[in-house]
C-alpha positions as CSV (number, residue, x, y, z in Angstrom):
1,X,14.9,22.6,-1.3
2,X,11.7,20.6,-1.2
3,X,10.8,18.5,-3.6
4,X,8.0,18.1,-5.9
5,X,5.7,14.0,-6.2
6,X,3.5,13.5,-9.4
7,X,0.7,11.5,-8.1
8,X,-1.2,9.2,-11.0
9,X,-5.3,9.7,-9.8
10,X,-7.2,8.0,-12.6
11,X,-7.3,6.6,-15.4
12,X,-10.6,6.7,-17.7
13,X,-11.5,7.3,-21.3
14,X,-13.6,10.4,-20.1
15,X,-12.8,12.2,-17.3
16,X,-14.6,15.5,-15.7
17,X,-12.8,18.1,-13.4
18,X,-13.7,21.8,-11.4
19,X,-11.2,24.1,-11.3
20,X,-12.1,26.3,-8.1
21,X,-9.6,29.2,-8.4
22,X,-7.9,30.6,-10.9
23,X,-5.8,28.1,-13.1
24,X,-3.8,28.7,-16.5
25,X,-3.3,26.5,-19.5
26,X,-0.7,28.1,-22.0
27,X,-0.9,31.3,-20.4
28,X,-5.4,31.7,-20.7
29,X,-7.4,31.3,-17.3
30,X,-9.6,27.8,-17.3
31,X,-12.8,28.3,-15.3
32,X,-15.3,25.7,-13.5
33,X,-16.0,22.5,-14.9
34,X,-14.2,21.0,-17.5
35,X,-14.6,17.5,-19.3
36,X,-11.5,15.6,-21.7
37,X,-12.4,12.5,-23.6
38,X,-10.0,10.1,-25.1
39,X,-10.3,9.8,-29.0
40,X,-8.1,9.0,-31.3
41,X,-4.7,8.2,-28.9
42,X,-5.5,12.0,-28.3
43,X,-7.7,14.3,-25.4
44,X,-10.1,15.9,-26.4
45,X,-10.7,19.2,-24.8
46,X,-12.9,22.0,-26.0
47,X,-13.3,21.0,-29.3
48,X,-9.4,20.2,-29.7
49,X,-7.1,17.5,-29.8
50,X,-4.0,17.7,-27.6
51,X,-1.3,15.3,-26.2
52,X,-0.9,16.7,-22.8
53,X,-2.7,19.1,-20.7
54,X,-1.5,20.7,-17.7
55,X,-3.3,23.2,-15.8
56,X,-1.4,25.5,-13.2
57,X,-2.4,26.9,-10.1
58,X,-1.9,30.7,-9.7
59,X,-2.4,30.8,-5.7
60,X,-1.0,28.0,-3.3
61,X,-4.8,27.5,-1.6
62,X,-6.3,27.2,-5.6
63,X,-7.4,23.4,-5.4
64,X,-9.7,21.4,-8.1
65,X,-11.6,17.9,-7.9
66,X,-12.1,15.4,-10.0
67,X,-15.0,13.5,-10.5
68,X,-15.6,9.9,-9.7
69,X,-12.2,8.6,-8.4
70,X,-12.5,4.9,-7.9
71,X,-10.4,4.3,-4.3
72,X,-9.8,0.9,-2.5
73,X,-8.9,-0.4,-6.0
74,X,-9.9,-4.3,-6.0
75,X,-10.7,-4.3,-2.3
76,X,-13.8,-5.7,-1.1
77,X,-14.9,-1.8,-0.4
78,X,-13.6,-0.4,-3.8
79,X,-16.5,2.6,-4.7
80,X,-16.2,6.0,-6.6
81,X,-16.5,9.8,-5.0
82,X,-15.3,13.2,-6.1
83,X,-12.5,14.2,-4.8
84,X,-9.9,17.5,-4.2
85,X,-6.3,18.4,-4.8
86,X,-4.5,21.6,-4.4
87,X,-1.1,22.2,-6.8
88,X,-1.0,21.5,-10.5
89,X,-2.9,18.8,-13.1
90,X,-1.8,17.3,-15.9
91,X,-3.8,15.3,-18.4
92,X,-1.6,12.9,-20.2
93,X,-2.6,9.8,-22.5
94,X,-1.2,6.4,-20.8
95,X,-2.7,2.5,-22.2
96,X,-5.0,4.2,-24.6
97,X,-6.8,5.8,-21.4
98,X,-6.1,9.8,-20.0
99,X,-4.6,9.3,-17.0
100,X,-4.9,12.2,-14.3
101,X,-2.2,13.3,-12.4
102,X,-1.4,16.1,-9.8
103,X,1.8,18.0,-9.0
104,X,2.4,19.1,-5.2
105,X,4.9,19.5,-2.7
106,X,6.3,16.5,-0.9
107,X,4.9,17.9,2.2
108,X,1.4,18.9,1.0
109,X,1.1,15.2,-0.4
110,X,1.9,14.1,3.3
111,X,-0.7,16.4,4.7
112,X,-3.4,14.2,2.7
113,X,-1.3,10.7,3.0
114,X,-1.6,10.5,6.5
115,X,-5.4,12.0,6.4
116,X,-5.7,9.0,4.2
117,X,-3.8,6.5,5.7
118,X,-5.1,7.0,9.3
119,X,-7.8,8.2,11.0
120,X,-6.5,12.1,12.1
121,X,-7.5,11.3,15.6
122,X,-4.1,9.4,16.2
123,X,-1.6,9.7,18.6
124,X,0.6,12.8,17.7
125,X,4.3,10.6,18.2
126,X,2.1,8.1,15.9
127,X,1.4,10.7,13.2
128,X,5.0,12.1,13.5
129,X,6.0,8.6,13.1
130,X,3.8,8.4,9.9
131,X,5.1,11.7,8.6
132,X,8.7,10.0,8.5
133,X,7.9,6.7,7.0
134,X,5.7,8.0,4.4
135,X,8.4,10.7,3.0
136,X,11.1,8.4,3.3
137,X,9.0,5.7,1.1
138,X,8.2,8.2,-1.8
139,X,11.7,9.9,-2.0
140,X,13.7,6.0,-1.7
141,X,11.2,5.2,-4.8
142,X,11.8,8.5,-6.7
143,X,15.4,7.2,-6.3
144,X,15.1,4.0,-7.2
145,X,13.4,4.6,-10.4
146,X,16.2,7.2,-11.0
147,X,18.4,3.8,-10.8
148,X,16.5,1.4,-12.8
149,X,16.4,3.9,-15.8
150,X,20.0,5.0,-15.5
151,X,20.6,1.7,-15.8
152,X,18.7,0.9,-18.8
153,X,18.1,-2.4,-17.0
154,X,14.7,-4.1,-17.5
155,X,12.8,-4.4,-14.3
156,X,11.0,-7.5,-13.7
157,X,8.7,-8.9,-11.1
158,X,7.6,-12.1,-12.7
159,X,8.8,-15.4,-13.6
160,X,6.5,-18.3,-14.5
161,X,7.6,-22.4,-15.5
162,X,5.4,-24.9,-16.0
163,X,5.5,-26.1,-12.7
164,X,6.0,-22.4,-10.7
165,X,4.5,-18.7,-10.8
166,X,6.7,-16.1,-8.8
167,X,5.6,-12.5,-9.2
168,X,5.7,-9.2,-6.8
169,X,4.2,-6.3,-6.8
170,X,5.9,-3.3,-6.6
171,X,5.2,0.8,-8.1
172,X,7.7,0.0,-10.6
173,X,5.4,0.0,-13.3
174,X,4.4,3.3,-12.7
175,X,6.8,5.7,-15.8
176,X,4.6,9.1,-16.3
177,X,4.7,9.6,-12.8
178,X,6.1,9.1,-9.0
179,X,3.3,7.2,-7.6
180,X,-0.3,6.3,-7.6
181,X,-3.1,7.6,-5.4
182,X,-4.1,3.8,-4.2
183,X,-3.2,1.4,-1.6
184,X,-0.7,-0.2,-4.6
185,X,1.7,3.3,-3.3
186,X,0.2,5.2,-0.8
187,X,-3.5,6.3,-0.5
188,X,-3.7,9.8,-1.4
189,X,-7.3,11.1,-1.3
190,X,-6.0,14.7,-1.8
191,X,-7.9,17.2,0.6
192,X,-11.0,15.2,0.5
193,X,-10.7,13.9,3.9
194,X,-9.3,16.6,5.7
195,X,-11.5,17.7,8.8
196,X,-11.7,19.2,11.9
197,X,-8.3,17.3,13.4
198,X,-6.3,18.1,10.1
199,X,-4.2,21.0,12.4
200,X,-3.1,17.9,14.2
201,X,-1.5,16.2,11.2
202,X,0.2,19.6,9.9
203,X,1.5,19.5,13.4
204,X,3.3,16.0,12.8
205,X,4.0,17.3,9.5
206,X,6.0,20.5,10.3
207,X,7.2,19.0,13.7
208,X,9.1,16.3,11.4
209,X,9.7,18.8,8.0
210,X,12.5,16.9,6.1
211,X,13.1,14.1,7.8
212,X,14.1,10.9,6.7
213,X,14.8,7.3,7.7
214,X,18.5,6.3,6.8
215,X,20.3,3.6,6.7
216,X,23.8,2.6,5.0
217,X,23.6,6.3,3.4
218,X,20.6,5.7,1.5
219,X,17.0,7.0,2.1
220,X,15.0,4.0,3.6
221,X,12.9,2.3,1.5
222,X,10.3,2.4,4.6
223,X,7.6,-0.1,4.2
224,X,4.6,-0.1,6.1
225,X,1.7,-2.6,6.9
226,X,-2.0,-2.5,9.1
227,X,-1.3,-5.8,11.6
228,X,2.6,-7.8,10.9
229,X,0.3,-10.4,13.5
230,X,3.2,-10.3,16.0
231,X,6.7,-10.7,13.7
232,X,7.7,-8.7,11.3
233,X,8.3,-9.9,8.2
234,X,11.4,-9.2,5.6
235,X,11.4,-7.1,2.3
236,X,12.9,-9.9,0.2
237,X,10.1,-12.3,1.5
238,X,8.1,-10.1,-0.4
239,X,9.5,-8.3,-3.1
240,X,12.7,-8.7,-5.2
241,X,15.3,-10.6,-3.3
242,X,17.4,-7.6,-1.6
243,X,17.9,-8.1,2.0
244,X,18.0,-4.5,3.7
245,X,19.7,-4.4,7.0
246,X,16.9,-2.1,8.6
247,X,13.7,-4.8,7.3
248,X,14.4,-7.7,9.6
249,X,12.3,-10.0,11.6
250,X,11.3,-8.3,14.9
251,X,9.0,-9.3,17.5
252,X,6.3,-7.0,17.7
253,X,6.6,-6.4,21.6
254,X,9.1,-4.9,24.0
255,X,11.6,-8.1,23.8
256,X,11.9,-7.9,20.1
257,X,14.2,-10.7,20.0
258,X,11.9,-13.2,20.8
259,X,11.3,-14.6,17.9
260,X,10.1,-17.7,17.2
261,X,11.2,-20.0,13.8
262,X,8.0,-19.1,12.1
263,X,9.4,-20.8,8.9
264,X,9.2,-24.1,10.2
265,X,5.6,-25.5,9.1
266,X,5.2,-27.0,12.9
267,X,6.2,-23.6,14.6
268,X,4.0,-21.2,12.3
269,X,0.9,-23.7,12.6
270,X,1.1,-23.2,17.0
271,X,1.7,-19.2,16.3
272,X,-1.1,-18.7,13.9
273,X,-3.5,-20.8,15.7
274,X,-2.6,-18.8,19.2
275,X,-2.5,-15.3,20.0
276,X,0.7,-14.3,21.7
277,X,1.1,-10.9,23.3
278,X,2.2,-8.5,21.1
279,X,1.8,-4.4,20.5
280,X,-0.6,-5.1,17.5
281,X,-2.8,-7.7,19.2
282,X,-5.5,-5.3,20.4
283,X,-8.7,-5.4,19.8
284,X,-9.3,-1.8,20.9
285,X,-11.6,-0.5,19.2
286,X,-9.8,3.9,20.4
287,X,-6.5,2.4,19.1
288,X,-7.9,1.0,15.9
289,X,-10.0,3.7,15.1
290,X,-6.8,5.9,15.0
291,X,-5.1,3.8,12.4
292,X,-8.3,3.1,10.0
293,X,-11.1,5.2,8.1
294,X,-14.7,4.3,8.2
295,X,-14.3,2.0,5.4
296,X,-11.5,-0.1,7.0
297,X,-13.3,-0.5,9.9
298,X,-15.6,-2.4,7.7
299,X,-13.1,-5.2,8.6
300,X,-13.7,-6.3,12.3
301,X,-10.4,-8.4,13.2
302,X,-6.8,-8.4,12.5
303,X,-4.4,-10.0,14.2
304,X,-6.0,-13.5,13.9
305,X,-8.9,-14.1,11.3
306,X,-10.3,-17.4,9.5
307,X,-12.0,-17.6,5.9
308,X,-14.0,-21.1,4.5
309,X,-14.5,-21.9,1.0
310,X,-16.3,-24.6,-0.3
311,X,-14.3,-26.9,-2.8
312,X,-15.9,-25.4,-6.0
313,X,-16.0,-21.8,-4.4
314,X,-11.9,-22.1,-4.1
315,X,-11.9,-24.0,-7.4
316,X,-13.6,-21.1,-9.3
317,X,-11.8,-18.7,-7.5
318,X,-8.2,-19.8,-8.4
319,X,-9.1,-20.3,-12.1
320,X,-10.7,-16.9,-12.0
321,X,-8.2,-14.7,-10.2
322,X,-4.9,-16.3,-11.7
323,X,-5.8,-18.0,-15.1
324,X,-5.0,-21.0,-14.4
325,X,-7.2,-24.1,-14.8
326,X,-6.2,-25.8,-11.8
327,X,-9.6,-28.3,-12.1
328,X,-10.6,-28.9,-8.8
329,X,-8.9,-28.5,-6.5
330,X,-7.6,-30.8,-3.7
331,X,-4.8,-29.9,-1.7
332,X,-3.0,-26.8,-0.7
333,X,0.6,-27.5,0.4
334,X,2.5,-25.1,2.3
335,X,6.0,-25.0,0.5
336,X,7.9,-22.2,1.6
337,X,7.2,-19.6,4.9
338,X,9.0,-16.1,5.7
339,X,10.3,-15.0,8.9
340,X,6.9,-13.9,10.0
341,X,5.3,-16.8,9.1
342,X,3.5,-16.0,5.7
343,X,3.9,-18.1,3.1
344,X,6.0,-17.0,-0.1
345,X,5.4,-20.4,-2.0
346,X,1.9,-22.2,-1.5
347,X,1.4,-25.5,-4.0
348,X,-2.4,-25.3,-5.6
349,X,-3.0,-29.7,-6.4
350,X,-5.9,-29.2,-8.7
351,X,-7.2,-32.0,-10.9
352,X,-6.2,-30.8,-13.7
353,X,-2.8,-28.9,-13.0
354,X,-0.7,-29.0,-9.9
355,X,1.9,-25.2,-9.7
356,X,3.5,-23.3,-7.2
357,X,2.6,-19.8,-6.5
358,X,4.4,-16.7,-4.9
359,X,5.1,-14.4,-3.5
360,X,2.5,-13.6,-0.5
361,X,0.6,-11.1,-2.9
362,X,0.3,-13.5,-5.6
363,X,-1.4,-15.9,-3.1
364,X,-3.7,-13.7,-1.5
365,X,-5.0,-12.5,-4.6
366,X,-5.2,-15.9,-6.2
367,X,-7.2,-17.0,-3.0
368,X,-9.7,-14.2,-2.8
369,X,-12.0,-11.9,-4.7
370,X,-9.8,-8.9,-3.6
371,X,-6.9,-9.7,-1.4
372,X,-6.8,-12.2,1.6
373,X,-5.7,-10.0,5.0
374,X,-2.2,-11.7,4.8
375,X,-0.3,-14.5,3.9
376,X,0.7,-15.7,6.8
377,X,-2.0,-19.0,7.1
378,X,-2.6,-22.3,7.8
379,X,-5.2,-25.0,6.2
380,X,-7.5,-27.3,7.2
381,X,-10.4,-29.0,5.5
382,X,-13.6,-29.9,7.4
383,X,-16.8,-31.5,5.7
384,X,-15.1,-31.0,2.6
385,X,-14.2,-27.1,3.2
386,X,-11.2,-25.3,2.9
387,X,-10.9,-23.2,6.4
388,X,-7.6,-20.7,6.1
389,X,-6.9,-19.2,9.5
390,X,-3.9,-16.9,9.1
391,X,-2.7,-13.8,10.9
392,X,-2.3,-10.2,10.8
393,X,-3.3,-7.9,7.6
394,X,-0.7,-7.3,4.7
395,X,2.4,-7.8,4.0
396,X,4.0,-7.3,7.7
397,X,7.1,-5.9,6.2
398,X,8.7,-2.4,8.2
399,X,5.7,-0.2,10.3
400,X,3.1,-2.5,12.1
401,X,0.0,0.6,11.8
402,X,-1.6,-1.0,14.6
403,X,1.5,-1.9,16.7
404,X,2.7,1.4,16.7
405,X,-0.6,3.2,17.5
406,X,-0.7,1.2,20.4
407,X,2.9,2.2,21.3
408,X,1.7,5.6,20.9
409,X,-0.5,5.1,23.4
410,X,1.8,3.9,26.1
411,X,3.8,6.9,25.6
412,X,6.3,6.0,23.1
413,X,8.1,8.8,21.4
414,X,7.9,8.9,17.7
415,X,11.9,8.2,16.8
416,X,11.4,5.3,19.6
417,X,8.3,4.1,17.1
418,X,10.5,4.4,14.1
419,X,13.8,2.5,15.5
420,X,11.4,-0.3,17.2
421,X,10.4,-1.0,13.0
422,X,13.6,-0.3,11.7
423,X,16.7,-1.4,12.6
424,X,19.9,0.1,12.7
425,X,18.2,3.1,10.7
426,X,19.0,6.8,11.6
427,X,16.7,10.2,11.8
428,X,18.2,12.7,9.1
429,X,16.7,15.7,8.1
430,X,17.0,16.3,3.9
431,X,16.0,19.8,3.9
């Protein structure tokens, strides 16, 4: 039987929605626009004070939008629209906020994930692909919160000494519901960006109905980035330190075992500062139209990329972005690099405070106003600058986006795609 995903939309202490077909609450139709405000640790709804609202759809096309949904969440092209869902909405109160969340069917939220995740133009084998990573994700996470509770285990993602900061960033934190609606999960925009090509994603969709990546019995927890940079990184680089047989370092080419020792300092420094072949080192702009939205495209290169700061730009910065007083700062030390060549321990020297940081989130972040494209740099200073010059765009780890568009365009089938990525994994179908 198919499952149901509660997706966490937005969070706000007033939010306004439109209910465009009919919907019930406690039995009574709700019509048009609607607003709840937070007061009290309660919503406020029409005059009343509740704890939870949830508001049901009474036909399968009935859909509502919600007002002002803030998407690209501390990216550099983070902005507000409206935006619509079909299937069910709850109102619930979360960190003295409502939080909005909608209730669908797996496969309805993967109709909008891969609207959202990729342009709808792609490859079909590359949708299909899509279609099987992105259910296998949400269900292995719907199971492994399952775990953590049963359990009764504290999860945590952060350590800190005097002299280190480790922390990860994973959808753990995420209780009242399966996942969010940003890149932090999976961007779901609803059925705001569906379009003329949207019969070609249902197509990948129903073409795959069910199926999921497997590995050593257990759903694959199937990660996915935009540009690995030409080797794929490993989950425990990453996240928490689980080593998963099917999220090893690959080459991203035909000859996947041709990896170079990219966590030797020498070795990563004469990768990043080349650009070897490899499926995701296109600059195409067909290929990378397929894989990004408009507002991605706002970025113009991938695979290799450079960014200067000024001494007291990357000063400011650090303190800012990680709360730490670092003083000026005068060195970055490379301390510790993953298969792929991004760094999961960087040393800040700072005038005031000297500390290591990881893992490669906690060092993009600290190092730029949103996120830097990738760990996986190198540094040099000239006339006093800082210039990182790094490779590829997020965390590498699983699904190169770009890599396997461009796969799909030299005819690669879609389970080919998916066993390039992951190794050792199987094709099952759950329902």
């Amino acid at each position: 039987m198919e499952p149901k995903v509660s997706v966490g939309i937005l969070w706000n202490n007033r939010i306004s929605f439109i209910l465009n077909q009919d919907y019930l609450f406690q039995g009574q139709a709700v019509p048009g626009v609607n607003t709840v405000s937070f007061i009290d640790g309660k919503i406020l709804w029409n005059g009343n004070t509740y704890d939870e609202l949830y508001f049901e759809p009474q036909d399968k096309d009935a859909s509502f939008i919600i007002k002002d949904v803030v998407i690209g969440i501390n990216f550099h092209w983070e902005r507000k629209e409206d935006q619509q869902f079909r299937g069910a909405l709850k109102l619930i109160v979360e960190n003295s906020m409502i939080a909005a969340v909608n209730i669908l069917n797996v496969e309805d939220y993967l109709t909008s994930v891969i609207s959202s995740e990729m342009s709808a133009t792609a490859s079909l084998e590359l949708l299909k692909a899509h279609a099987v990573i992105s259910r296998s994700w949400l269900l292995a996470q719907i199971e492994k919160n399952k775990e953590i509770i049963a359990q009764k285990e504290e999860y945590n993602t952060f350590t800190e000494t005097e002299t280190e900061r480790v922390r990860w960033y994973d959808r753990e934190d995420h209780i009242n519901f399966d996942v969010c609606a940003d890149d932090h999960c999976q961007r779901y925009q609803g059925i705001t960006r569906a379009n003329s090509n949207i019969g070609i994603v249902r197509q990948a969709i129903d073409e795959t109905r069910g199926q999921v990546l497997k590995s050593e019995n257990k759903i694959c927890d199937a990660r996915f980035s935009k540009c690995c940079g030409g080797v794929a990184e490993e989950f425990q680089n990453c996240w928490e330190d689980t080593k998963f047989p099917y999220l090893v370092k690959i080459r991203d080419s035909e000859n996947i075992g041709d990896i170079p020792d990219l966590t030797q300092e020498a070795v990563a420094i004469d990768w990043i500062k080349t650009r070897p072949d490899a499926f995701c080192n296109t600059q195409d702009k067909n290929i990378l139209g397929q894989v990004l939205n408009n507002y991605d495209q706002e970025t113009t290169d991938f695979y290799r990329w450079q960014v200067t700061y000024t001494q007291d730009e990357l000063s400011e910065l650090a303190h800012r972005r990680s709360g730490i007083d670092f003083g000026t700062i005068q060195e970055l030390i490379p301390v510790q690099r993953g298969t792929s060549g991004r760094l999961t321990k960087l040393k800040i020297i700072g005038s005031k405070k000297t500390m290591i940081i990881g893992k490669e989130l906690e060092i993009r972040r600290t190092l730029s106003e949103s996120h830097l494209y990738s760990s996986a740099f190198i540094i040099s200073k000239k006339d006093g600058k800082f210039v990182l010059s790094g490779a590829g765009w997020g965390h590498g780890v699983g699904l190169c986006q770009i890599g396997a568009a461009v796969m799909g365009e030299k005819g690669y089938l879609y389970d080919r795609i998916l066993l390039h990525y992951y190794v050792g994994a199987t094709i099952e179908k759950l329902y």
